[in-house]
N, C-alpha and C positions, 0 to 999 in steps of 0.2 A: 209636767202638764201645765203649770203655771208658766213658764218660758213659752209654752208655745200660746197660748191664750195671748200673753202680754205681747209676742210678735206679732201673732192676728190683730190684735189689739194698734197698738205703736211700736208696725215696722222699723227695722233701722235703717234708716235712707244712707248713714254714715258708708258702708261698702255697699262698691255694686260687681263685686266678683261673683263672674258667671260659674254657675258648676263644672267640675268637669267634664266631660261628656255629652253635654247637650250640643255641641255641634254650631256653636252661636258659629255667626260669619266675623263680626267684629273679633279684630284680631288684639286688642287693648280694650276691653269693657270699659275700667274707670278712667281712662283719658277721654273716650267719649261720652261717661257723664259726665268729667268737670266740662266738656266745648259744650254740651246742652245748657245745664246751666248755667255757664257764664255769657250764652247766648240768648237764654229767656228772661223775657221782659219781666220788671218786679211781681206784675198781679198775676204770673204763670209761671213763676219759680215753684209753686207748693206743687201745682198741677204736673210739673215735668220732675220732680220731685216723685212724688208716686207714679208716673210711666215707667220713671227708670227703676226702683224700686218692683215695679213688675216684671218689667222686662229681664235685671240680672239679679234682683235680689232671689236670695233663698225663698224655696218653692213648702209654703205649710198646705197643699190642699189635703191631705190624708194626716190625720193625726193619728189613726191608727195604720201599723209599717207590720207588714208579715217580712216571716226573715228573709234574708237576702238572698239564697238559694232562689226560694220560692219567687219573688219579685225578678229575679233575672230569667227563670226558665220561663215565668210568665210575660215580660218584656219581648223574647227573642223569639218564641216558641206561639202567644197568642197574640199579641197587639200586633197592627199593620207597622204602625213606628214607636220602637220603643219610648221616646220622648215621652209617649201618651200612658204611661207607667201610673203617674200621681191622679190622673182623669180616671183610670181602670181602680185604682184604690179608692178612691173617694167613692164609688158605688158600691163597691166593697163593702164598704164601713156603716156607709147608709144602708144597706139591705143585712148587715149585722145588728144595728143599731135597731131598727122597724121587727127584726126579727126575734129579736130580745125582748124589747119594748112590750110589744104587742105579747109576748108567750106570758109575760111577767103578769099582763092586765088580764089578760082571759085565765090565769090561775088562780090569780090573789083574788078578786073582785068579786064582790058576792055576789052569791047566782040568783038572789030574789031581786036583783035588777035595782039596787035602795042603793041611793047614795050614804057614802062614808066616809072619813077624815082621810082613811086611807086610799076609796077610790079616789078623791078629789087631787090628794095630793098624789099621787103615781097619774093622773091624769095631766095635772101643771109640768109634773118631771116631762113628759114625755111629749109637752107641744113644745115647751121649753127648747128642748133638746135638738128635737126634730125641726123645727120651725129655725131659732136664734143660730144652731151651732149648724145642722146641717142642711136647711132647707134653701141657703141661697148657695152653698155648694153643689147641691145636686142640680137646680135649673141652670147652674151657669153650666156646669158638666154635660148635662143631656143637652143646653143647645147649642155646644160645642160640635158633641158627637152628631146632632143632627146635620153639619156643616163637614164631617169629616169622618172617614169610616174608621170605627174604632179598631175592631176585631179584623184579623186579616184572613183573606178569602181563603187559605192553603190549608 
């Protein structure tokens, strides 16, 4: 859990080997990042730096992974293109997470409406959470999917 935090965190821009399977077109990934970089001016080295790091670095959108079974029938069986695997998981996670969240606070929470150390803090946990870890994943997600059909029509 800390590895993946720390790579959210500070990518390693050192490789930029593509996965396999993702169908990239470039036939060498990291021969074409050292020609980028040795091509970008010094105030857009960071900047082309993090593209390439998007583009071939390892993909954290879903921190939470169902087993591989399940992810492939779901890859081949409901997405239009498998690619869009780690976009279908990250809703996943967030509609587990809102679904947890929320069960946890309408249980625990006192029913005479009074705040409490405990509702205060299970209320920070869960803007925290929702907001810091998963809140700029899901709007980049939904206005991904809103550019591109997620589920396939069959």
């Amino acid at each position: 859990m800390l590895r993946t935090v720390r790579h959210l965190l500070f990518p390693d821009l050192s490789s930029y080997g593509a996965e396999p399977g993702m169908g990239l077109l470039d036939p060498d990934p990291a021969e074409h990042a050292r020609e980028l970089l040795a091509a970008a001016k010094p105030h857009h080295r960071r900047a082309v730096e993090l593209a390439l790091c998007d583009l071939y670095g390892r993909r954290a959108e879903a921190i939470v992974r169902l087993p591989r079974g399940v992810e492939r029938a779901l890859a081949h069986r409901l997405l239009h293109d498998p690619r869009d695997l780690p976009l279908l998981l990250n809703f996943i996670q967030c509609g587990l997470w809102l679904a947890f969240s929320l069960t946890l606070q309408l249980t625990l929470l006192p029913r005479d409406g009074g705040l409490s150390a405990r509702a205060v803090g299970l209320f920070v946990v869960h803007v925290v959470v929702t907001w810091a870890i998963l809140g700029q994943r899901f709007i980049l997600g939904m206005h991904f999917a809103a550019h591109r059909t997620l589920i396939s029509p069959r």
